[in-house]
MIDOSE-1310 file (N, C-alpha, C; in nm, 2 decimals, decimal comma, always signed):
residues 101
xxxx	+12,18/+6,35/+19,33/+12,25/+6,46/+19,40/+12,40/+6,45/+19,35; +12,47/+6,55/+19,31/+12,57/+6,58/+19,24/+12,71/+6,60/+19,38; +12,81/+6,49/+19,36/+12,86/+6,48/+19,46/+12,98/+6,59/+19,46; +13,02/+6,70/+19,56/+13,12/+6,78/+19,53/+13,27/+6,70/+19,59
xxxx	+13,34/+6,76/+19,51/+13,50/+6,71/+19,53/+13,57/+6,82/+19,57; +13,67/+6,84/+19,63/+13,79/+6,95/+19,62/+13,88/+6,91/+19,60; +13,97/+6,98/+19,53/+14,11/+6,94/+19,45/+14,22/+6,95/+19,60; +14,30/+6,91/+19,56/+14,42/+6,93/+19,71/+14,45/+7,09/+19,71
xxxx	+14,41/+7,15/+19,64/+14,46/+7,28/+19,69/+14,30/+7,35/+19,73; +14,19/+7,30/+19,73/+14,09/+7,36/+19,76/+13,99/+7,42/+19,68; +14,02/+7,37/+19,53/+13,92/+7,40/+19,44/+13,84/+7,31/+19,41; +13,67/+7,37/+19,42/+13,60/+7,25/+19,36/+13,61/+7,20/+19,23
xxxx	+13,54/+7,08/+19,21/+13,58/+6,99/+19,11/+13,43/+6,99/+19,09; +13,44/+6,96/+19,00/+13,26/+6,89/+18,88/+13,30/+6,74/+18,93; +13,21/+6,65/+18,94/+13,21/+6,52/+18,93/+13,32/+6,43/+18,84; +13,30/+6,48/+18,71/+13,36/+6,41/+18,61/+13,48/+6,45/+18,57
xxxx	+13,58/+6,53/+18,66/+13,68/+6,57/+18,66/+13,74/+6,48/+18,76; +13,70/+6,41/+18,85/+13,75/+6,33/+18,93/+13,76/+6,19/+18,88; +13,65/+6,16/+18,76/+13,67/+6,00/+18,68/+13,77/+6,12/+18,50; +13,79/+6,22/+18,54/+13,81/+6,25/+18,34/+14,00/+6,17/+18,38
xxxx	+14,04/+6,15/+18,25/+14,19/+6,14/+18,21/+14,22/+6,30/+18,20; +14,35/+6,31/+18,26/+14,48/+6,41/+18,24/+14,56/+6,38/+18,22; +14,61/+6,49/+18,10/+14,77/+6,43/+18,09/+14,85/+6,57/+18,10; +14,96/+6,51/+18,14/+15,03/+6,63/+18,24/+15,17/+6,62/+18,08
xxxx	+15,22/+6,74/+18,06/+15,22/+6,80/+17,92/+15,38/+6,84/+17,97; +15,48/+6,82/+17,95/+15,63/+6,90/+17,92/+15,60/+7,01/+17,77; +15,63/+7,15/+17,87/+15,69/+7,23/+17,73/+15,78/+7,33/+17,78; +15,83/+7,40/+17,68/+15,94/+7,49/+17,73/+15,85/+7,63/+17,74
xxxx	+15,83/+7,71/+17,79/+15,79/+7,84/+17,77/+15,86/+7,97/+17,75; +16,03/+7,94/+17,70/+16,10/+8,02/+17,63/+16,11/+8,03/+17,53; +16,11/+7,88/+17,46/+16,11/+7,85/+17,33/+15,99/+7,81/+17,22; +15,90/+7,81/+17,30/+15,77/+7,71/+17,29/+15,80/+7,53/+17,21
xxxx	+15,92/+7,51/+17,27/+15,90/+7,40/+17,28/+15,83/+7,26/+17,31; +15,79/+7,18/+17,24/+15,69/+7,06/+17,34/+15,80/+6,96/+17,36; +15,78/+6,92/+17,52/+15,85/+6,80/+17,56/+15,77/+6,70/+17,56; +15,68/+6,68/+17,53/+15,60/+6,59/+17,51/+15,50/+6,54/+17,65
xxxx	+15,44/+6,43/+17,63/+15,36/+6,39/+17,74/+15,43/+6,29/+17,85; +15,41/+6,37/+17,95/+15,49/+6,28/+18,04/+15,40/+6,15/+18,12; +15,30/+6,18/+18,11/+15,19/+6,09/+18,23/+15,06/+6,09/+18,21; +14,99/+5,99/+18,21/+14,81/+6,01/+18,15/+14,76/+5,99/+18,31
xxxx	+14,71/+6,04/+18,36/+14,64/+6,02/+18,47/+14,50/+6,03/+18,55; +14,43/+5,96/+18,58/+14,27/+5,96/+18,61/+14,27/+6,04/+18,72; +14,19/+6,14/+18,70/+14,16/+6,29/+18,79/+14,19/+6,33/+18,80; +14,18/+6,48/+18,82/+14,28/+6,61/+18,84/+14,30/+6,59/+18,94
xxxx	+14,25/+6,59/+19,07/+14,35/+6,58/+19,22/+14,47/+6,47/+19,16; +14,50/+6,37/+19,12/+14,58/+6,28/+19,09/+14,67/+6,36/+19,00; +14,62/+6,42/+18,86/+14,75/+6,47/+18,80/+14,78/+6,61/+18,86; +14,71/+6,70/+18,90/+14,79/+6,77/+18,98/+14,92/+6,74/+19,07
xxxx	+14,89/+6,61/+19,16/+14,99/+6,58/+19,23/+15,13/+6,49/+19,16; +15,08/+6,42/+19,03/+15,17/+6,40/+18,98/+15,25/+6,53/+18,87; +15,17/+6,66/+18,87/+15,26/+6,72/+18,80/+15,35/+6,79/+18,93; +15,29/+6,82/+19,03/+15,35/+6,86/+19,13/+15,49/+6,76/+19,14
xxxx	+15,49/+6,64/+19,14/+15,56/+6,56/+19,14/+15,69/+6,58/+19,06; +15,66/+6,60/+18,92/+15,76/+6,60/+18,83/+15,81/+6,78/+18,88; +15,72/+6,85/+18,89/+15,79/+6,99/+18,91/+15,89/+6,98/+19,04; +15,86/+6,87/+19,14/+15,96/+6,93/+19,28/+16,08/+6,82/+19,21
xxxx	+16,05/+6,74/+19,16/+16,16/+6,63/+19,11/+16,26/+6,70/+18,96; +16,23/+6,82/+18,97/+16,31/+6,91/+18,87/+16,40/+6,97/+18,88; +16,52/+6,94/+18,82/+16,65/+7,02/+18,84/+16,63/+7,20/+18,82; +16,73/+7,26/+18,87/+16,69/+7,44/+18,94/+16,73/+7,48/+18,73
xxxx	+16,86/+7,39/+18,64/+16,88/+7,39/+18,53/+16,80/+7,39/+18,44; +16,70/+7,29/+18,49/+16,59/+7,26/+18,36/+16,50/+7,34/+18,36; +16,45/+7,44/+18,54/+16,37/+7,48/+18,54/+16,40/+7,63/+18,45; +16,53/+7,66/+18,49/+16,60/+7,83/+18,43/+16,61/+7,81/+18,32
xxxx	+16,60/+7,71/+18,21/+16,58/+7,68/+18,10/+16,45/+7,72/+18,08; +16,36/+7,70/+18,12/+16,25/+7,74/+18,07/+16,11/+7,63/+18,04; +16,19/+7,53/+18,10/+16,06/+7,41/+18,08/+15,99/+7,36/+18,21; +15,86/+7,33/+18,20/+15,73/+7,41/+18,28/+15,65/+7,24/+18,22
xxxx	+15,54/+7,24/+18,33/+15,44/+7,13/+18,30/+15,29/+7,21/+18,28; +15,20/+7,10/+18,26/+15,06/+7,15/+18,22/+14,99/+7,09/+18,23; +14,84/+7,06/+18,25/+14,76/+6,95/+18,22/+14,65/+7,02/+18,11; +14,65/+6,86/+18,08/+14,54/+6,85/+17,91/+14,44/+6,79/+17,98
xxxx	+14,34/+6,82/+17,97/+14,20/+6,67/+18,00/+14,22/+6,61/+17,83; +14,20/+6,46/+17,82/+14,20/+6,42/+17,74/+14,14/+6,23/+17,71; +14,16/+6,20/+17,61/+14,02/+6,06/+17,64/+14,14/+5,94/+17,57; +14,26/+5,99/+17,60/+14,35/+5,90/+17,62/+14,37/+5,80/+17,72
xxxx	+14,39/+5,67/+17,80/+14,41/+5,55/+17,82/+14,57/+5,63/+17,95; +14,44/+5,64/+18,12/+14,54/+5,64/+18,21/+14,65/+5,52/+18,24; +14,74/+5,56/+18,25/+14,87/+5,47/+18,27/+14,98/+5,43/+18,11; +14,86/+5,51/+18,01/+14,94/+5,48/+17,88/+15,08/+5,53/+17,90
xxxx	+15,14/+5,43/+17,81/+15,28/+5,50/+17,79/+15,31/+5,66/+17,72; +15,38/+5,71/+17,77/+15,42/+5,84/+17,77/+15,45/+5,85/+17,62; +15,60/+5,78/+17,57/+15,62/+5,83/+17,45/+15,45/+5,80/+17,34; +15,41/+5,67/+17,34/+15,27/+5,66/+17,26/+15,19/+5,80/+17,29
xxxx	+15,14/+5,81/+17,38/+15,06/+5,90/+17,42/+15,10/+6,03/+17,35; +15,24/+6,05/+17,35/+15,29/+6,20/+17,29/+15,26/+6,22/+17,12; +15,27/+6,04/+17,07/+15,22/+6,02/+16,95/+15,14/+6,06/+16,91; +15,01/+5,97/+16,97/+14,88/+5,99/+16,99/+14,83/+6,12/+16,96
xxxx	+14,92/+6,22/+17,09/+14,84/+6,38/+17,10/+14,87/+6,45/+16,97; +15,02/+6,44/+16,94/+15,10/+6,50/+16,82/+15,00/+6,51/+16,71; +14,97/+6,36/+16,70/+14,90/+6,32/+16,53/+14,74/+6,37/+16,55; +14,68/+6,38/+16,64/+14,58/+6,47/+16,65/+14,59/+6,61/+16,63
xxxx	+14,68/+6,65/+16,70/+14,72/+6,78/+16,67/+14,74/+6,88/+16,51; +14,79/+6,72/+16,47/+14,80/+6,75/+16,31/+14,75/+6,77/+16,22; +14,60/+6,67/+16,25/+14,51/+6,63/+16,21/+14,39/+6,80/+16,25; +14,39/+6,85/+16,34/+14,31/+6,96/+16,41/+14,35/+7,06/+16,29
xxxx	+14,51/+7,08/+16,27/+14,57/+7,18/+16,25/+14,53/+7,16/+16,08; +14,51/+7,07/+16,05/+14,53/+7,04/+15,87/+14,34/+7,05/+15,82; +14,27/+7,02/+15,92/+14,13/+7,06/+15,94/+14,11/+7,18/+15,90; +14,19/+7,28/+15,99/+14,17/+7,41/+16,03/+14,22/+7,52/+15,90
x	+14,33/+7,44/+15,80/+14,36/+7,55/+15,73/+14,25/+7,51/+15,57
């Protein structure tokens, strides 16, 4: 039997969203800038609250600028370091992108 979860705001979850890694994502949405990865964290209820976290812990400056968070599911290593991890995603990205053309 398939156990149901609800996220803190009341949406259900699949099982393996509660064991998946997230990484909660800095970008600008004015500029499409990437700030890179701020946090890898095991389950969406958990990165949710950690993006929630970085958003209330945001200056009113950074926000009128135009930079905003996100989550990635991803099979990156929770608790990894932030700047690696941004490596990590980057050079995948690269790798996707150089695939693709």
């Amino acid at each position: 039997m398939m156990e149901h979860l609800f996220s803190a705001n009341g949406d259900f979850l699949m099982q393996d969203e509660s064991k998946a890694a997230f990484a909660v994502i800095r970008y600008n949405f004015r500029t499409y800038a990437a700030g890179g990865v701020m946090a890898i964290v095991k389950g969406r209820t958990n990165a949710e609250a950690t993006k929630s976290q970085f958003e209330v812990g945001q200056s009113a400056q950074d926000r009128q600028e135009g930079w905003r968070y996100f989550l990635e599911k991803t099979d990156l290593k929770p608790g990894m370091d932030p700047e690696a991890a941004t490596h990590a995603r980057e050079n995948r990205q690269d790798v996707r992108e150089s695939e693709g053309s």
